[in-house]
BAVEX-293494 format. One line per 4 residues: number of its first residue (from 1); their letters; for each residue x, y, z of N, C-alpha, C. Coordinates in steps of 0.1 Angstrom, whole numbers. Atoms other than C-alpha are relative to their C-alpha. Layout:
# BAVEX-293494
NUM) A) X Y Z X Y Z X Y Z  ...
# end
This chain:
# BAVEX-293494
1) XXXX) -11 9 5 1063 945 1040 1 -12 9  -5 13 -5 1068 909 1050 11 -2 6  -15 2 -6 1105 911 1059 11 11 -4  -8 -15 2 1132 932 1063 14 -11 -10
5) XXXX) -13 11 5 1157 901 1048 0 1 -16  -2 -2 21 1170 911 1012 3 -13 -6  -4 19 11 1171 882 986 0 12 -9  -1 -4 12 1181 890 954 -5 -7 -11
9) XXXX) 11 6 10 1153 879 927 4 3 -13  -1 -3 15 1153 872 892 -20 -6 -2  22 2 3 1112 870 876 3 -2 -15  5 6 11 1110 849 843 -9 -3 -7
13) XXXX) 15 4 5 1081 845 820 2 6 -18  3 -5 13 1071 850 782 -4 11 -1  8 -8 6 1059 882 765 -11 -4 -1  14 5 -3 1024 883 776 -5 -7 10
17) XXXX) 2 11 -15 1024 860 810 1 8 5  4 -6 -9 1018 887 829 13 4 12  -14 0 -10 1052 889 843 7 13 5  2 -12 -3 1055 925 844 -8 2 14
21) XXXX) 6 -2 -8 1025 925 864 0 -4 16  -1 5 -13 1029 900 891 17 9 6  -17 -14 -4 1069 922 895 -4 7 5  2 -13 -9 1049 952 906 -4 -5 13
25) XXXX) 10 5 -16 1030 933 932 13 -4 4  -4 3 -10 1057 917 945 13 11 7  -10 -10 -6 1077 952 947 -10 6 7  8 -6 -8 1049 968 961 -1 -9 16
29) XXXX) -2 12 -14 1043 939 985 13 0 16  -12 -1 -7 1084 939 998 4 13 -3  -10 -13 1 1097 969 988 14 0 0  -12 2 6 1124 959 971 1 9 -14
33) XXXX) -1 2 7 1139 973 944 2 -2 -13  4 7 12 1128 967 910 11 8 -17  -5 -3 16 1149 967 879 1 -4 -13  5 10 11 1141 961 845 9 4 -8
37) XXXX) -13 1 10 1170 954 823 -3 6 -11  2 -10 11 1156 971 792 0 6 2  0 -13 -5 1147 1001 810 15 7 3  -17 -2 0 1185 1004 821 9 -1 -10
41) XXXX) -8 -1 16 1200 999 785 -7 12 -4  3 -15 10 1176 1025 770 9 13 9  -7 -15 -6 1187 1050 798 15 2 -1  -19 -2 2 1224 1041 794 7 2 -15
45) XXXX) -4 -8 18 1224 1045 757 0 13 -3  2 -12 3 1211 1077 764 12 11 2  -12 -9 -10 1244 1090 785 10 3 -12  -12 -1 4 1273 1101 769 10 -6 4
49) XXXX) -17 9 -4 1301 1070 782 3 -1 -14  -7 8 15 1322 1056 759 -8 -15 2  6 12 5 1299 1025 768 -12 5 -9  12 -4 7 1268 1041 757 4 8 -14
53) XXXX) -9 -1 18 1285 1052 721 4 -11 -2  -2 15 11 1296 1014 717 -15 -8 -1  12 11 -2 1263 1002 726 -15 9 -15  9 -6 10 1249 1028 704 3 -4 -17
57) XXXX) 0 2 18 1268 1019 669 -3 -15 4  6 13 1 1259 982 680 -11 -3 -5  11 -4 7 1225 992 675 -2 3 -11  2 -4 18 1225 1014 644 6 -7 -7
61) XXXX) -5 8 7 1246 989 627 -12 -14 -3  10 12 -1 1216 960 636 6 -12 7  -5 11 -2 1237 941 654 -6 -1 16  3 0 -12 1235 926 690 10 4 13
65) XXXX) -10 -6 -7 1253 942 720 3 -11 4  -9 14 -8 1282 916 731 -9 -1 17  3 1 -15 1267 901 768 8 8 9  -5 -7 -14 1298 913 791 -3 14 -4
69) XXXX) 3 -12 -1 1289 950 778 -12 5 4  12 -4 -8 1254 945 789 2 -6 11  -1 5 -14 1263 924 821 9 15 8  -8 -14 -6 1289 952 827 -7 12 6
73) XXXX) 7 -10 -6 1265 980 832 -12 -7 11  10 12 -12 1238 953 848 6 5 15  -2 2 -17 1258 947 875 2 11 6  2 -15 -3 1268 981 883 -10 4 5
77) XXXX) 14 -9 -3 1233 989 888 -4 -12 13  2 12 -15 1228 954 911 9 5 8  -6 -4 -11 1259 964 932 -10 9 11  8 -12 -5 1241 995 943 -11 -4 11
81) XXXX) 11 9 -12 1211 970 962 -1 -13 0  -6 15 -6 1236 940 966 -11 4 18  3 4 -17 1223 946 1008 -11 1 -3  14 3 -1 1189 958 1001 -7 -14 -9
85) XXXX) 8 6 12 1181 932 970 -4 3 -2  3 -12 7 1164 939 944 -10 -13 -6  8 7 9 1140 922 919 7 2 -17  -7 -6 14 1155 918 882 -11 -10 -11
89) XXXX) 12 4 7 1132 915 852 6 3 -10  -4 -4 10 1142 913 818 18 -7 -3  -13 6 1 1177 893 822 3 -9 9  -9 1 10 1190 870 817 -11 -3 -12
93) XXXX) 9 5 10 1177 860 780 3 -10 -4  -6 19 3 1203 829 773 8 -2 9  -9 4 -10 1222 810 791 13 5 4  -12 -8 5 1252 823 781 0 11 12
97) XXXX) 2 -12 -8 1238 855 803 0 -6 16  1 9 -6 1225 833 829 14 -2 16  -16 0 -5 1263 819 836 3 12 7  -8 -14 -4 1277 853 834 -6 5 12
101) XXXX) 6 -10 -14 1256 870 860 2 -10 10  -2 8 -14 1257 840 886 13 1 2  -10 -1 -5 1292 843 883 3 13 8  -1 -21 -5 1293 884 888 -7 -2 11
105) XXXX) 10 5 -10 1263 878 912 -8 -2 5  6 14 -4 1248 848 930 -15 8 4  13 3 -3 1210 853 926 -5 -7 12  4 7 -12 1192 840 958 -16 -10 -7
109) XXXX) 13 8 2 1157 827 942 -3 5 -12  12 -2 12 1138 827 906 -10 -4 0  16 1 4 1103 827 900 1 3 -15  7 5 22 1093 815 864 -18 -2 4
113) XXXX) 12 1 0 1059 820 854 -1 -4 -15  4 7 15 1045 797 828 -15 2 0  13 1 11 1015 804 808 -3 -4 -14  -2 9 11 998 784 784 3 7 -15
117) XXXX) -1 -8 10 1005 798 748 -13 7 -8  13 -4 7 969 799 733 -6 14 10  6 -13 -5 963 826 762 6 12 0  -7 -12 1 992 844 760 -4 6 -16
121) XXXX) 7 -4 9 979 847 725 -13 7 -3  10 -13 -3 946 859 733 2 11 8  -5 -15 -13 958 886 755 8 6 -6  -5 -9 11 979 900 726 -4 3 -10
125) XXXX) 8 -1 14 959 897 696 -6 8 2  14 -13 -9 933 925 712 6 10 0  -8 -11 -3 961 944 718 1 14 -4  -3 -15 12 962 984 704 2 12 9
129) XXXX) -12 -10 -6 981 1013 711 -3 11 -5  0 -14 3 979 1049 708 16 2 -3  -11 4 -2 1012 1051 695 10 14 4  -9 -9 -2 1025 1085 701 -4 4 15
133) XXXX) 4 -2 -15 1013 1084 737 6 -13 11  -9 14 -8 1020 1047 746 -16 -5 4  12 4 -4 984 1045 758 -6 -20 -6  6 11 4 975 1005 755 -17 0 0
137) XXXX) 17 5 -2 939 995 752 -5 -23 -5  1 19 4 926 952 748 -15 1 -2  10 1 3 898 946 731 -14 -10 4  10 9 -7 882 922 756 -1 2 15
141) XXXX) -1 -5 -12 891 938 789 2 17 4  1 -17 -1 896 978 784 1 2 -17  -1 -3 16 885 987 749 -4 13 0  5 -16 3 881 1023 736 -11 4 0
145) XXXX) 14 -7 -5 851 1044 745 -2 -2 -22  2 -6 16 853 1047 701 6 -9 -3  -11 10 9 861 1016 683 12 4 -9  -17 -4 9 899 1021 668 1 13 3
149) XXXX) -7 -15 -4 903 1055 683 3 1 13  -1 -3 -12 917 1066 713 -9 12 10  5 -5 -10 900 1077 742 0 17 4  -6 -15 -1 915 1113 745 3 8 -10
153) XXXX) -3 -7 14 926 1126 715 -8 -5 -14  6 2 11 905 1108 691 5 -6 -14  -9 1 6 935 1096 671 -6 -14 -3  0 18 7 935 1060 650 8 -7 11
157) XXXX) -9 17 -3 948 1028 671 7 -3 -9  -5 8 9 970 1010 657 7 -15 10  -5 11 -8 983 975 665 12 -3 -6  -8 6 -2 1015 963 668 5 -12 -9
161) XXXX) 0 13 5 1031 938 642 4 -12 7  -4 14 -10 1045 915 670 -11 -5 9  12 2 -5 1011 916 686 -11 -10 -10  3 7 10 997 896 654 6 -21 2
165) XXXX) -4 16 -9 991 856 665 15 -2 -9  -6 12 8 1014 841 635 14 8 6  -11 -10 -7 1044 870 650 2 -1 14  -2 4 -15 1033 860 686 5 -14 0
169) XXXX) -8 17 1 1042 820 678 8 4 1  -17 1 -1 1074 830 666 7 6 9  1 -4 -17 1077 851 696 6 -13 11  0 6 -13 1071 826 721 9 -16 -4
173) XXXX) -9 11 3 1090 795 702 11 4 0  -13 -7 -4 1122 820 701 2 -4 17  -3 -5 -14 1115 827 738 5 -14 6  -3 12 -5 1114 788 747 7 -6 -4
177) XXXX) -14 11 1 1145 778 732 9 6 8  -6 -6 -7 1162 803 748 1 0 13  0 0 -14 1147 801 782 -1 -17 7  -4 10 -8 1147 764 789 10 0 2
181) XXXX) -15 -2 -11 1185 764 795 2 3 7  -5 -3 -10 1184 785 814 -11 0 13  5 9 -11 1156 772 833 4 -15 5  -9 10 -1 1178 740 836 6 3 9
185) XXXX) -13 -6 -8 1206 759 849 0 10 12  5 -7 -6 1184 774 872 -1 -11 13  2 10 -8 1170 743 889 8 -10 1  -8 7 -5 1202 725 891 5 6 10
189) XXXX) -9 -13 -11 1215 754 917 -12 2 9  10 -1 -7 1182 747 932 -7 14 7  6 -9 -3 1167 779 933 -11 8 -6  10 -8 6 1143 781 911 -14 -3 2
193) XXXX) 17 6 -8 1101 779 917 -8 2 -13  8 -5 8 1077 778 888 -16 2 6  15 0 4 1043 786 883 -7 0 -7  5 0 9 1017 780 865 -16 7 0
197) XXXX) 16 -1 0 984 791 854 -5 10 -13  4 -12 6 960 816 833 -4 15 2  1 -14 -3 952 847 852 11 2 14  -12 -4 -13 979 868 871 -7 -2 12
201) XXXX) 2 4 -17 953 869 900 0 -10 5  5 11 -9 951 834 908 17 -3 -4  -11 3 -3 988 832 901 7 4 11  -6 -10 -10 999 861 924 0 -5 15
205) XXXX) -5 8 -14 991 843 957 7 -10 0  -5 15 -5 1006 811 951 16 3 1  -12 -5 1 1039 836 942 2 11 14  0 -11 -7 1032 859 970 2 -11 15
209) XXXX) -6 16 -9 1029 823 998 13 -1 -4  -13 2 5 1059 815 981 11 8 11  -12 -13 -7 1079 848 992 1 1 12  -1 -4 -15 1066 853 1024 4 -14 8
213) XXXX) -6 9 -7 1079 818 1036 15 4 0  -23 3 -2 1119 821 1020 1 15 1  -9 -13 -7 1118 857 1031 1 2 13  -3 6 -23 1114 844 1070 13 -5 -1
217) XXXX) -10 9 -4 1139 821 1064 16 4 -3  -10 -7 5 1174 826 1069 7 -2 -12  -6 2 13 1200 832 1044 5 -13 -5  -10 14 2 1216 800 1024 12 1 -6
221) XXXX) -12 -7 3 1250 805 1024 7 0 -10  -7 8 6 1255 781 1000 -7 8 -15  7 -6 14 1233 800 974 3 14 -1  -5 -9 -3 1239 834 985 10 4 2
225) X) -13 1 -3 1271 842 982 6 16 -6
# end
């Protein structure tokens, strides 16, 4: 681990930028942490509160859960490694959210990872899934021992309709209306760092330099709060 000094991270990127990936590194790396805002809504739908029953007819109805009921359990789960920090992945989605949480609470640094779209396109269109397992496979970097079957069981692949380029566009033009605001509202509060590139490995050091500098450095009081 680089430092014992908690910051509290948020990690931005499109569906398909690899943004998942570079998150584990950099929890493995620090040993912070890691929480992925989806993963924490499925499991709190699962509970029996009276939040997870509103959050549930929000769902089966088709609608979208109001923000403060998903910032509400959020933070809850941030308090818990307000001192250690933490890494958060998966929120905010609009600005709207953004706000909210900086008010509840003050993020210390974001990392945005930008990837060009034609690649995040090739890196999903390959894509296929064993679906009652979860098992992924990509048809240009881990493809099935058995074209369109899985590996183990022998079962059909199948792919994904959001994995389909003309469904990945609309994908990633949703994502970038959404996330420049709040990439705006990011780097007016001066704390945000992009990056760019096409493979996570040649991104991961320039993000991994990055950390191990503002995790030496002390806190900013003015950001951290």
């Amino acid at each position: 681990m680089a430092s014992q000094i908690a910051r509290r991270l948020v990690i931005l990127g499109a569906p398909g930028s690899g943004k998942s990936t570079i998150a584990t590194r950099i929890v493995k790396a620090y040993g912070m942490p890691y929480i992925v805002a989806g993963d924490l809504l499925r499991q709190n739908i699962k509970q029996q509160s009276e939040e997870s029953r509103t959050m549930k007819e929000y769902i089966n109805k088709g609608l979208l859960i109001p923000d403060d009921l998903i910032l509400k359990f959020l933070v809850d789960e941030l308090e818990k490694n307000r001192e250690q920090g933490f890494l958060l992945e998966g929120y905010p989605r609009t600005l709207n959210q953004a706000e909210m949480l900086y008010r509840q609470m003050k993020v210390d640094h974001v990392i945005a990872i930008h990837v060009p779209a034609d690649e995040i396109i090739n890196r999903l269109k390959d894509r296929w899934f064993h679906l009652s397992s979860g098992r992924v496979y990509n048809l240009l970097w881990r493809p099935p021992k058995e074209a369109g079957k899985d590996d183990i069981t022998g079962e059909p692949l199948a792919q994904r309709e959001d994995d389909k380029p003309a469904v990945i566009r609309h994908r990633l033009n949703a994502y970038n209306k959404n996330i420049n605001p709040i990439i705006q509202f990011y780097k007016q509060l001066g704390i945000l760092q992009d990056f760019h590139g096409r493979e996570s490995d040649k991104i991961w050091p320039e993000v991994k330099n990055y950390l191990d500098h503002i995790l030496k450095e002390p806190m900013n009081q003015k950001v951290a709060v």
